[in-house]
Biopython code that builds the backbone (N, CA, C, O; Angstrom):
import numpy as np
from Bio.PDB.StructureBuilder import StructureBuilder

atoms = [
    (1, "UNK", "N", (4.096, -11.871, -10.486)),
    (1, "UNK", "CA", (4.726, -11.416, -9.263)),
    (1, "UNK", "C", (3.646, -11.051, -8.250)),
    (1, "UNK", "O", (2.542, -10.650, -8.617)),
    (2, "UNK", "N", (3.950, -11.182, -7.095)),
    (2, "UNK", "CA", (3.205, -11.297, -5.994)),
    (2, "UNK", "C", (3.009, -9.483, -5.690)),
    (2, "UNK", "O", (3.883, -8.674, -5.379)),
    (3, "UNK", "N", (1.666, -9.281, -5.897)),
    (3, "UNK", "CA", (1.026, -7.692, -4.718)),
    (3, "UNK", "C", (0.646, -7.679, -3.505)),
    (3, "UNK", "O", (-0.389, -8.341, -3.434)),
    (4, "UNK", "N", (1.026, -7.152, -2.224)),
    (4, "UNK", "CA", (0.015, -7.343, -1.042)),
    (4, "UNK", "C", (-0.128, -5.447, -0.876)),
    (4, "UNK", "O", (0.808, -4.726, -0.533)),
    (5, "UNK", "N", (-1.235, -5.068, -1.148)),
    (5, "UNK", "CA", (-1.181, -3.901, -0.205)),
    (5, "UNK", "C", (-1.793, -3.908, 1.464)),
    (5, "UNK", "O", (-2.647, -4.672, 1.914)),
    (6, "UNK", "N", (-1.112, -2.880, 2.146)),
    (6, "UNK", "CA", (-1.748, -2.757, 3.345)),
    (6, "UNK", "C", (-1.838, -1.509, 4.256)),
    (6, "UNK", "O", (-1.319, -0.511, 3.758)),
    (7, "UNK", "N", (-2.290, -1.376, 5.269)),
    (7, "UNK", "CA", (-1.769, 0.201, 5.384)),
    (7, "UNK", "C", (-0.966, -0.363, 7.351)),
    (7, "UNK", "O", (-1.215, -1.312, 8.095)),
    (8, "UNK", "N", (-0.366, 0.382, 7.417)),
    (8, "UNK", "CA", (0.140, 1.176, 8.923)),
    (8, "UNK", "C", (-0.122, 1.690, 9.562)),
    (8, "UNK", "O", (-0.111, 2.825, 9.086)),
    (9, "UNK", "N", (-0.605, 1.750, 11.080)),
    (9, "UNK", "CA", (-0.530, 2.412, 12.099)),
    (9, "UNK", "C", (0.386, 3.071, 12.627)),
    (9, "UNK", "O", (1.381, 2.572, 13.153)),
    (10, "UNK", "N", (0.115, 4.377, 12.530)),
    (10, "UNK", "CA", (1.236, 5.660, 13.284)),
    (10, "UNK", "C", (0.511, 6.029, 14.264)),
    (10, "UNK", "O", (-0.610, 6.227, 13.797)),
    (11, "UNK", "N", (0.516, 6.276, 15.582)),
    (11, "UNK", "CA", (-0.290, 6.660, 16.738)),
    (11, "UNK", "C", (0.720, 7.760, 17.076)),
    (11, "UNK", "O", (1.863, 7.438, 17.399)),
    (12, "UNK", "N", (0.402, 8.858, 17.024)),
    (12, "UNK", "CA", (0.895, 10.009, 18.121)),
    (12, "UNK", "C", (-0.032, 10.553, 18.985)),
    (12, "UNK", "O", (-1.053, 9.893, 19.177)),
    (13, "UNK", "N", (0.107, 11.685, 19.587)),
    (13, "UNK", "CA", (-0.350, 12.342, 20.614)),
    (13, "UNK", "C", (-0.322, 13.684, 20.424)),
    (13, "UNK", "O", (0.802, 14.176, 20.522)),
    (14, "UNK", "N", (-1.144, 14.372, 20.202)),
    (14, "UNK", "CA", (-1.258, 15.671, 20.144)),
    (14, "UNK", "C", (-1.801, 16.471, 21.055)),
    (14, "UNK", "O", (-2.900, 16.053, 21.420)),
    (15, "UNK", "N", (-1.310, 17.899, 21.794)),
    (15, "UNK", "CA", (-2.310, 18.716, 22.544)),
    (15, "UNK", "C", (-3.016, 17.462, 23.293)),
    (15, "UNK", "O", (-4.242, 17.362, 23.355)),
    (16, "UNK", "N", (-1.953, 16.335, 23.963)),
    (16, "UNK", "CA", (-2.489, 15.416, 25.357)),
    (16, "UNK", "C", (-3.652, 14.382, 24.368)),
    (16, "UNK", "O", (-4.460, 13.824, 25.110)),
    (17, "UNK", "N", (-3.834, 14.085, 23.000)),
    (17, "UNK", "CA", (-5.212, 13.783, 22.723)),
    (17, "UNK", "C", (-3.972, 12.365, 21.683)),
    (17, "UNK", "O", (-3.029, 12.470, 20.898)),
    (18, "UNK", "N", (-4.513, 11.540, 22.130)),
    (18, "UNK", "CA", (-4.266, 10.491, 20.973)),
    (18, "UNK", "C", (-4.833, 10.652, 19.264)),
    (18, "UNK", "O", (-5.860, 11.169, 18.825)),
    (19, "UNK", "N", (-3.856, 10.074, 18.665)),
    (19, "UNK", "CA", (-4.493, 10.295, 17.461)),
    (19, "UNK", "C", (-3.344, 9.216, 16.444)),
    (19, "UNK", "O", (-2.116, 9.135, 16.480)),
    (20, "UNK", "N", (-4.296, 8.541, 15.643)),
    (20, "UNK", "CA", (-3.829, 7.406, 14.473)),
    (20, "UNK", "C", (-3.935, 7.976, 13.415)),
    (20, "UNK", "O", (-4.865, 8.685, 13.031)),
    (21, "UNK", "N", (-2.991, 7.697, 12.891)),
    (21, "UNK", "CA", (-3.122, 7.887, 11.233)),
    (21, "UNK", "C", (-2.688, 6.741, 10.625)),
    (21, "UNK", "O", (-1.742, 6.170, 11.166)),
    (22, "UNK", "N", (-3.263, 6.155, 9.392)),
    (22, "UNK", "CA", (-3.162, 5.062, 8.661)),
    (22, "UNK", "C", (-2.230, 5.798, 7.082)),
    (22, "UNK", "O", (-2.497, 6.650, 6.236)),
    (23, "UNK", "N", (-1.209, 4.980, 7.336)),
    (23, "UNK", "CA", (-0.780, 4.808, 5.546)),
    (23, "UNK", "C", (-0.407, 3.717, 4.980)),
    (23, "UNK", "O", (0.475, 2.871, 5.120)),
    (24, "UNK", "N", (-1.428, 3.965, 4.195)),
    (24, "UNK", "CA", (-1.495, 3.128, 2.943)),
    (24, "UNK", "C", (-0.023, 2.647, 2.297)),
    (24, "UNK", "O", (0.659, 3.585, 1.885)),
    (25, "UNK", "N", (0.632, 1.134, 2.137)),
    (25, "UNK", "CA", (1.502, 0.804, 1.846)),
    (25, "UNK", "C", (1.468, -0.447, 0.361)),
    (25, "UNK", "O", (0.322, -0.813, 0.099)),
    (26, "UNK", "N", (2.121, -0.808, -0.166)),
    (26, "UNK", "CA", (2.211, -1.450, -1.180)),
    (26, "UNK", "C", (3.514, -2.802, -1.621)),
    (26, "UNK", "O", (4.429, -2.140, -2.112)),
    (27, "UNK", "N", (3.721, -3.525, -1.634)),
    (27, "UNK", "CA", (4.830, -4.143, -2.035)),
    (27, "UNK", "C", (4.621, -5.453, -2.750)),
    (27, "UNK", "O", (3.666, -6.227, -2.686)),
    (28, "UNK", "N", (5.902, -5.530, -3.549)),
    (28, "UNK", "CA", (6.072, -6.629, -4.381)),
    (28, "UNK", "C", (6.460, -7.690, -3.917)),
    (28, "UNK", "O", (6.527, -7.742, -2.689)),
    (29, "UNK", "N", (6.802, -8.755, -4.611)),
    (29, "UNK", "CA", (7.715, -9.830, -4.747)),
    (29, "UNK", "C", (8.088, -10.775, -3.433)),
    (29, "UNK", "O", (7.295, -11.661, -3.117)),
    (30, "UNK", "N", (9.271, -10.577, -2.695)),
    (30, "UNK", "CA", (9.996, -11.129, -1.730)),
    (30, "UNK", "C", (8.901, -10.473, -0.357)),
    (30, "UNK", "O", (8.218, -10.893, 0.577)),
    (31, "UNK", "N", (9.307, -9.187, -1.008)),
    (31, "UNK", "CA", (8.485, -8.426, 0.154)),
    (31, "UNK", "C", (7.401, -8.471, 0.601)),
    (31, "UNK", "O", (7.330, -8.164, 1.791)),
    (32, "UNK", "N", (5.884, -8.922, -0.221)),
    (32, "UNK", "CA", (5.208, -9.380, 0.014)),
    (32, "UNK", "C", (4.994, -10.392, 0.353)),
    (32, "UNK", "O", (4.005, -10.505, 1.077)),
    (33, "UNK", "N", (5.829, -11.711, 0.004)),
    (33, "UNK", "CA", (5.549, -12.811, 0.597)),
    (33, "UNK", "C", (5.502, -12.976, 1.699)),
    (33, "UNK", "O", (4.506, -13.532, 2.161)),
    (34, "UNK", "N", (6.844, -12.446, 2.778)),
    (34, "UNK", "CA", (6.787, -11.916, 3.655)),
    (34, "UNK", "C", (5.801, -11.312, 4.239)),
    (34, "UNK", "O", (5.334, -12.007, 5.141)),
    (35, "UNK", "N", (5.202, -10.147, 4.085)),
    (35, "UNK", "CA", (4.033, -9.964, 4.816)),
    (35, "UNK", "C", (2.538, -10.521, 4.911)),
    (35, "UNK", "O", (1.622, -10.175, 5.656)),
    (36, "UNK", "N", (2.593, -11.555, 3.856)),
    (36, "UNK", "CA", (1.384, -12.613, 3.402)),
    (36, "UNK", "C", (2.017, -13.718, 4.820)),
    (36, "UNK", "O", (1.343, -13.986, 5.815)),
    (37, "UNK", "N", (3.056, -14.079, 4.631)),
    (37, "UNK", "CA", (3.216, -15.487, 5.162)),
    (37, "UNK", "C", (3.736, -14.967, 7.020)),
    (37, "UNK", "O", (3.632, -15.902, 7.813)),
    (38, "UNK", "N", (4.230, -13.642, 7.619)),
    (38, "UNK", "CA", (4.691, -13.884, 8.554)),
    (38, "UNK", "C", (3.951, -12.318, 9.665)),
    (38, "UNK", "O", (3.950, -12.247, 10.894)),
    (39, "UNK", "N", (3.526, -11.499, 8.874)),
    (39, "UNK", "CA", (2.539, -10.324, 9.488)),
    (39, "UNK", "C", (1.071, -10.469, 9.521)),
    (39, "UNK", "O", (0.506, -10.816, 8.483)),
    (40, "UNK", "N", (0.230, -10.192, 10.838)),
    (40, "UNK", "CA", (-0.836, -9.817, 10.852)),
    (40, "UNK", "C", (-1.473, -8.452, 11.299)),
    (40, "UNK", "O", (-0.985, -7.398, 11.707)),
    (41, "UNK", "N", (-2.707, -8.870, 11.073)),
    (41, "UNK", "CA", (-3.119, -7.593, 11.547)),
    (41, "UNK", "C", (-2.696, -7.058, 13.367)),
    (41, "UNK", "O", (-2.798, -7.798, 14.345)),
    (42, "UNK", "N", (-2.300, -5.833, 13.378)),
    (42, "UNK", "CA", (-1.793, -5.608, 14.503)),
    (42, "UNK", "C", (-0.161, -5.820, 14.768)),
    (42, "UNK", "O", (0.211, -5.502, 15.898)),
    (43, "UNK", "N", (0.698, -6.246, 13.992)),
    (43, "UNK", "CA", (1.808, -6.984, 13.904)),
    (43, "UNK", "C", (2.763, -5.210, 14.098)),
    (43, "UNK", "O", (2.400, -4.090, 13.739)),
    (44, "UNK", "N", (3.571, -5.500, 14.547)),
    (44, "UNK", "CA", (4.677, -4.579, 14.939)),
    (44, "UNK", "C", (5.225, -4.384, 13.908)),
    (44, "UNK", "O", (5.075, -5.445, 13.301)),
    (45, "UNK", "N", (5.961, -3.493, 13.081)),
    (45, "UNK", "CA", (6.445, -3.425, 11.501)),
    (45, "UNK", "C", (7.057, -2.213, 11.336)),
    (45, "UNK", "O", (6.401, -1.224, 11.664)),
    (46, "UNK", "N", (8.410, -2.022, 10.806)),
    (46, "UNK", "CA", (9.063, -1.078, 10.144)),
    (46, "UNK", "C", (9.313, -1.124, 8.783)),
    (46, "UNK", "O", (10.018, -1.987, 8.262)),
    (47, "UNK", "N", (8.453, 0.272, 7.860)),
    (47, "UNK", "CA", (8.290, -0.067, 6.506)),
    (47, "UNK", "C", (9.359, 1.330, 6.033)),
    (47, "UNK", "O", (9.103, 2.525, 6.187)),
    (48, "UNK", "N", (10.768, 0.629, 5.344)),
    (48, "UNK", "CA", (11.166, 1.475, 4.454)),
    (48, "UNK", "C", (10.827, 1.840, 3.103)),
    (48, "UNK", "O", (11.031, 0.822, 2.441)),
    (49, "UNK", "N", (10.382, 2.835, 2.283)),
    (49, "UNK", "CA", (10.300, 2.900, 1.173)),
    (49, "UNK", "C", (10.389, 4.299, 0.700)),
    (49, "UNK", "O", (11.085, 5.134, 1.278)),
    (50, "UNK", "N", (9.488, 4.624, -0.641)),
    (50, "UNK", "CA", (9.159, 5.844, -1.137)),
    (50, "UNK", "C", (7.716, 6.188, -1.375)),
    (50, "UNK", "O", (6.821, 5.345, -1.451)),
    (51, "UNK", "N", (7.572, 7.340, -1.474)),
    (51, "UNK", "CA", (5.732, 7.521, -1.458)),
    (51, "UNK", "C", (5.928, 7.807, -2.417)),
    (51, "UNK", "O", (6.853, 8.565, -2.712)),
    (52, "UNK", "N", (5.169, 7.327, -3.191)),
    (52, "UNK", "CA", (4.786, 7.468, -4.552)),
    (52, "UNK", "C", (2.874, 8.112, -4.646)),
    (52, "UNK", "O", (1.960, 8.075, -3.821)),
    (53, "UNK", "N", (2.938, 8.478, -5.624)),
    (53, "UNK", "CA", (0.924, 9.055, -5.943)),
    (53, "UNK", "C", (0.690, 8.309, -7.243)),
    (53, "UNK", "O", (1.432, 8.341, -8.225)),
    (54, "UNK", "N", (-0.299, 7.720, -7.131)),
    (54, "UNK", "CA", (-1.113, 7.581, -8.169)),
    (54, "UNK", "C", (-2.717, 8.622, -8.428)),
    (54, "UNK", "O", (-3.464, 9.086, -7.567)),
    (55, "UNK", "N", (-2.833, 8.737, -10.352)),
    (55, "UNK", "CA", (-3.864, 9.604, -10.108)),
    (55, "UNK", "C", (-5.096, 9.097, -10.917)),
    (55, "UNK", "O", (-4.672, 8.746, -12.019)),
    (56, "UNK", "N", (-6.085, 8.961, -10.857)),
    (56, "UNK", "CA", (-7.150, 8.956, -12.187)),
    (56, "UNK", "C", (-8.384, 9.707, -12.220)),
    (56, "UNK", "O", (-8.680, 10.608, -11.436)),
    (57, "UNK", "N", (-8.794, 9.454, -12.783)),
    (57, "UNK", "CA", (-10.399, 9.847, -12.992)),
    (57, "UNK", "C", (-11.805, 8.993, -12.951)),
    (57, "UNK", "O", (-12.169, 8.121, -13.740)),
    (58, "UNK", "N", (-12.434, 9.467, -11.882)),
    (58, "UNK", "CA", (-13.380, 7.983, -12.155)),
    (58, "UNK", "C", (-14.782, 8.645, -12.961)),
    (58, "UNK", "O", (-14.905, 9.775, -13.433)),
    (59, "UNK", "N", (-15.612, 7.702, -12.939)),
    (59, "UNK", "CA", (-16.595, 7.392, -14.208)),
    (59, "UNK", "C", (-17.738, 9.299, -14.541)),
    (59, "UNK", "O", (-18.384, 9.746, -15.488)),
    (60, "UNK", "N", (-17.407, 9.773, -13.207)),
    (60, "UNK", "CA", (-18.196, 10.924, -12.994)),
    (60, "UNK", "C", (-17.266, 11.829, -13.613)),
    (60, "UNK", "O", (-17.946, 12.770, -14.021)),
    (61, "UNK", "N", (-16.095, 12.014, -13.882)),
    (61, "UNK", "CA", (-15.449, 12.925, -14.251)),
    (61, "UNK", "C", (-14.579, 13.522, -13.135)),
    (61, "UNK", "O", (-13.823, 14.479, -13.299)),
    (62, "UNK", "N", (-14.797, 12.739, -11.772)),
    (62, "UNK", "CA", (-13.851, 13.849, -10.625)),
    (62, "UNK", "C", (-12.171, 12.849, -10.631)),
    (62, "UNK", "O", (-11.886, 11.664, -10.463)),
    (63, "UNK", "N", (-11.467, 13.983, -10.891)),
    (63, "UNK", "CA", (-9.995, 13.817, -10.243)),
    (63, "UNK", "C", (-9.520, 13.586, -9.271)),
    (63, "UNK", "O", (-9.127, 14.434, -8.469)),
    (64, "UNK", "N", (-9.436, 11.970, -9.091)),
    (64, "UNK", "CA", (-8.738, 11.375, -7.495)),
    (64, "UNK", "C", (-7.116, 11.122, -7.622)),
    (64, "UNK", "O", (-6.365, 10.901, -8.572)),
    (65, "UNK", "N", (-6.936, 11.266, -6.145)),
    (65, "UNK", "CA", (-4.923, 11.433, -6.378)),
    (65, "UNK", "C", (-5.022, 10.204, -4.860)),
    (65, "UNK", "O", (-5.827, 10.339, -3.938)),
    (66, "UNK", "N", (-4.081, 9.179, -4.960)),
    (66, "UNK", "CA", (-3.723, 8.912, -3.738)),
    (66, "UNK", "C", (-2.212, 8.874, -3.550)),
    (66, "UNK", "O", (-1.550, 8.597, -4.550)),
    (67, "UNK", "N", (-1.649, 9.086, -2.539)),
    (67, "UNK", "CA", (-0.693, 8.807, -1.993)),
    (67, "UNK", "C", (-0.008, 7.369, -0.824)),
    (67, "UNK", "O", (-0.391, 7.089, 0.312)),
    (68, "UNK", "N", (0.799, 6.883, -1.439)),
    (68, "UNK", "CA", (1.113, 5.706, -0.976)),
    (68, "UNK", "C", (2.314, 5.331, -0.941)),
    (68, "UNK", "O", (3.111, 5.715, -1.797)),
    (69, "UNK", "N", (2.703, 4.424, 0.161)),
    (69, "UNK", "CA", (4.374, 4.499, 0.121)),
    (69, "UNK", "C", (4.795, 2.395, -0.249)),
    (69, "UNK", "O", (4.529, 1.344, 0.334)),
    (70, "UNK", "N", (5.426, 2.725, -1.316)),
    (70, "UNK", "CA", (6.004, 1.806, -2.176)),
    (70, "UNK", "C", (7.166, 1.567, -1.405)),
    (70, "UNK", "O", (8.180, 2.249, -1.265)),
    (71, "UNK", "N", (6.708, 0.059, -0.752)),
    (71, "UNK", "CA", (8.138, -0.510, 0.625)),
    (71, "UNK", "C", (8.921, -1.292, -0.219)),
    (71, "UNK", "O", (8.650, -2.013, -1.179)),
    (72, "UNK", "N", (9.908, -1.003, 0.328)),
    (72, "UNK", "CA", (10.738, -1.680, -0.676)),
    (72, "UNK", "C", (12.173, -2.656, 0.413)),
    (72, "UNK", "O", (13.159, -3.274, 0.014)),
    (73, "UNK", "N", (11.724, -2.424, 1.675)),
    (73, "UNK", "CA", (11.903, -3.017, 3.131)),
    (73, "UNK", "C", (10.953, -3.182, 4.052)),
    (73, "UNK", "O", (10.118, -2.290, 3.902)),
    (74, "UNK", "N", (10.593, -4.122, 5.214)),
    (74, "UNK", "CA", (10.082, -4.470, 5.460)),
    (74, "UNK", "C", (10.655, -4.994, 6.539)),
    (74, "UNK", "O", (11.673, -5.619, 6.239)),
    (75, "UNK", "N", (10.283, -4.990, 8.267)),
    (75, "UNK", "CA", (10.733, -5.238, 8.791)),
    (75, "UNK", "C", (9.765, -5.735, 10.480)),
    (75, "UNK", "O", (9.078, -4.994, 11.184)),
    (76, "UNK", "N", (10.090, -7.267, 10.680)),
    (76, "UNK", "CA", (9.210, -7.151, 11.781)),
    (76, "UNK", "C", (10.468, -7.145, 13.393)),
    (76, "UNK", "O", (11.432, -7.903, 13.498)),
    (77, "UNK", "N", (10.050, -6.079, 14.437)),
    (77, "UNK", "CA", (11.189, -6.179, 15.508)),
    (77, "UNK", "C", (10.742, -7.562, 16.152)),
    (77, "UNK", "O", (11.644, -8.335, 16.477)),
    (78, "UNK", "N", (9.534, -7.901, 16.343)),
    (78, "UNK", "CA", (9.331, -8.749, 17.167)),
    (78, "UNK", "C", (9.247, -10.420, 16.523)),
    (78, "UNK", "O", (8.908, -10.380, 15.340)),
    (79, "UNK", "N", (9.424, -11.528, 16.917)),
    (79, "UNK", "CA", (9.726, -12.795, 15.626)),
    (79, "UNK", "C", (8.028, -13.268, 15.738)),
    (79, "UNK", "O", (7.091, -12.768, 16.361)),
    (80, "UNK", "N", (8.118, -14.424, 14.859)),
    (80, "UNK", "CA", (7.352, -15.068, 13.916)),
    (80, "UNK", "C", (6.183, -15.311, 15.404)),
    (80, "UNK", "O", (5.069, -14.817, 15.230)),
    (81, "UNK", "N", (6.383, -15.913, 16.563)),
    (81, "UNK", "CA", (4.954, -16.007, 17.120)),
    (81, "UNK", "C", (4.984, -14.974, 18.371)),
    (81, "UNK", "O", (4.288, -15.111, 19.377)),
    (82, "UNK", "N", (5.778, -14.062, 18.176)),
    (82, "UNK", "CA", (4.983, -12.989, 18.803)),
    (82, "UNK", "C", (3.747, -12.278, 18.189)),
    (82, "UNK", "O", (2.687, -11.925, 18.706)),
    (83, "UNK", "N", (4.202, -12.185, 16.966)),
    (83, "UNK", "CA", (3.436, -11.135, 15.654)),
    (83, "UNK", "C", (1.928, -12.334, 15.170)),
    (83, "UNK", "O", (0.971, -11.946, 14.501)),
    (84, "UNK", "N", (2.030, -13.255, 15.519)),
    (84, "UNK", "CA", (1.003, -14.029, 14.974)),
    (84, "UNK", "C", (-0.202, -13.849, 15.943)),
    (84, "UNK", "O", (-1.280, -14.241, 15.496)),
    (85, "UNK", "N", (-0.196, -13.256, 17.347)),
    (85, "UNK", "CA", (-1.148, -12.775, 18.234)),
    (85, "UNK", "C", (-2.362, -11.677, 17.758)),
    (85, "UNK", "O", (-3.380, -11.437, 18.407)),
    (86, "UNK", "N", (-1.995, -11.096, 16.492)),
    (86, "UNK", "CA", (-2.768, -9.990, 15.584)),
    (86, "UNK", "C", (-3.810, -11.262, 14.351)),
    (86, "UNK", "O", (-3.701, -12.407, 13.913)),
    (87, "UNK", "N", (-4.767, -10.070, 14.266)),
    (87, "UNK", "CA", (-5.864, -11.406, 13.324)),
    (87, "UNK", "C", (-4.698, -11.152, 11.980)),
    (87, "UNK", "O", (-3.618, -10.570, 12.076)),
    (88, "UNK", "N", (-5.229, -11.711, 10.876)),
    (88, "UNK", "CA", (-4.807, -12.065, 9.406)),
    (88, "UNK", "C", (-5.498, -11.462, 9.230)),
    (88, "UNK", "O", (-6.530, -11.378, 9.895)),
    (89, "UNK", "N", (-5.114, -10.560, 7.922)),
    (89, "UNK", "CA", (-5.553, -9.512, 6.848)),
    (89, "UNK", "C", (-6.786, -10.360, 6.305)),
    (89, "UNK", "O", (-7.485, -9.917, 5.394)),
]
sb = StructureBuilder()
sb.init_structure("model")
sb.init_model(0)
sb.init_chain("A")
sb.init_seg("    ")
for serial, (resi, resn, name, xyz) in enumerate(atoms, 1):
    if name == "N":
        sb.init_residue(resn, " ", resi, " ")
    sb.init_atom(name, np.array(xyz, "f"), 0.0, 1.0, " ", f" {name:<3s}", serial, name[0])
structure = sb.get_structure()
């Protein structure tokens, strides 16, 4: 089965000051094909899902946690060659 991860652009505005935040996203199957075959980078996108965490340990002994949201929808507003104006992942 097909993986694409990727992350999202959220842009707000705070106290007059722009500000992005990236999250990290994940999907399977249908859903990924989709964002392999019809999203690029920069592409307009509404991602439904759940955030899920993953946790481990790496080789030093420190405890890493990430948080990530497992889409399980996927949605572009704008069609196939508007969204193709963004580079490829």
């Amino acid at each position: 089965m097909t993986k694409v991860s990727f992350s999202v652009a959220v842009n707000s505005v705070i106290k007059g000051e722009e500000k992005t935040s990236w999250i990290p996203c994940e999907c399977w199957g249908n859903q990924a094909i989709f964002v392999n075959n019809y999203l690029s980078s920069g592409s307009y996108v509404i991602v439904s899902g759940k955030l899920e965490q993953s946790s481990w340990e790496t080789e030093e002994g420190e405890k890493k946690t990430r948080l990530f949201v497992y889409a399980n929808q996927i949605e572009s507003p704008k069609s196939k060659t508007e969204n193709k104006g963004g580079k490829k992942k």
